[in-house]
N, C-alpha and C positions, 0 to 999 in steps of 0.2 A: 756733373763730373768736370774736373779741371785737370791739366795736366800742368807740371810740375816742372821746370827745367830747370840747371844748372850745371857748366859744364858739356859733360859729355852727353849727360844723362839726362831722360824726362822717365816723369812718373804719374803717373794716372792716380788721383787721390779724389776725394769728394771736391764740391766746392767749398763747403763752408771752411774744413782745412785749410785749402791752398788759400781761402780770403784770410784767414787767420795767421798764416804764415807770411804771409807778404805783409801783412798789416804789421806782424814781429820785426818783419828784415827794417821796415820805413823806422818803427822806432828805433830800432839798433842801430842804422845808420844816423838818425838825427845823435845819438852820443857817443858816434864814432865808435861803436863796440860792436864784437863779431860774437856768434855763440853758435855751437852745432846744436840741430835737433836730430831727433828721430820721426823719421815721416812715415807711415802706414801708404802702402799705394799696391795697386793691382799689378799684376806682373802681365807680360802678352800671353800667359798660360791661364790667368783667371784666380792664379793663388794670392790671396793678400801676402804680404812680405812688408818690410820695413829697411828704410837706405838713412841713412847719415849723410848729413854736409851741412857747410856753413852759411851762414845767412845772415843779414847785416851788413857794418862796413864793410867795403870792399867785396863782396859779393856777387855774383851776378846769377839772379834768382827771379825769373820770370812764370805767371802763371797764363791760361789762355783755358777759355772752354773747349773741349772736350769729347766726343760721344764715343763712348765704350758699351759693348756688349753684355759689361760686366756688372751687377751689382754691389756697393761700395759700402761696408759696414762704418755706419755714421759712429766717427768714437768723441764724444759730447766732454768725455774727463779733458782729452786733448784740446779740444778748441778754448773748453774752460779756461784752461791752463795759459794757454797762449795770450787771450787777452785779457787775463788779469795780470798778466805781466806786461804786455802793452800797457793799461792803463796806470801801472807801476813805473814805468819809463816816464811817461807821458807826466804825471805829477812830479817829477822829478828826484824821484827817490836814486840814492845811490844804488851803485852796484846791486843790483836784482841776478840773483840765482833762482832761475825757474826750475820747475821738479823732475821736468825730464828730462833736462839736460846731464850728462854723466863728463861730459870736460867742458873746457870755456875757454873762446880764443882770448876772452877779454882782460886776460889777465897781463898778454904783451904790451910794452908799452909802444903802442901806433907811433907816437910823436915821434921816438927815438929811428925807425925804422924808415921815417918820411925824412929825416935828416942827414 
């Protein structure tokens, strides 16, 4: 189990997730692009739940081991997802729209925002 921070918030999710997701923010960050996901994480009550936020540039998205009481239904379709879209950054393809994404900060343009 890893816990999730961002913000105000942390979340309690598996490892293999939180390595997947931090592995997503470093690719986003190398082409300066933000995207929200949807994270799957255990609540202090034990109920799985799912939180939104963004990751990437300009982010601040840190993960750290963990121990919870709780056991963490491993979702395999998500990590998938996750690093076939890293590996889709990573060769350099344009503009990747991953699946689970439902908006995309990437579509502002940074440069004009930083000027």
């Amino acid at each position: 189990m890893k816990r999730i921070t961002y913000g105000a918030g942390s979340y309690v999710t598996s490892g293999d997730i939180a390595d997947a997701v931090m592995e997503y923010s470093v690719a986003l960050m190398r082409r300066r692009e933000m995207e929200l996901i949807d994270l799957p994480f255990v609540a202090s009550d034990g109920v799985a739940r799912q939180v939104r936020f963004p990751v990437g540039w300009l982010s601040d998205v840190a993960a750290v081991d963990d121990v919870v009481g709780h056991e963490f239904p491993l979702d395999e379709a998500i990590i998938e997802r996750l690093r076939a879209t890293v590996l889709a950054l990573q060769r350099g393809s344009t503009r990747v729209r991953s699946e689970f994404e439902l908006d995309s900060w990437s579509d502002f343009d940074l440069d004009a925002l930083e000027g």
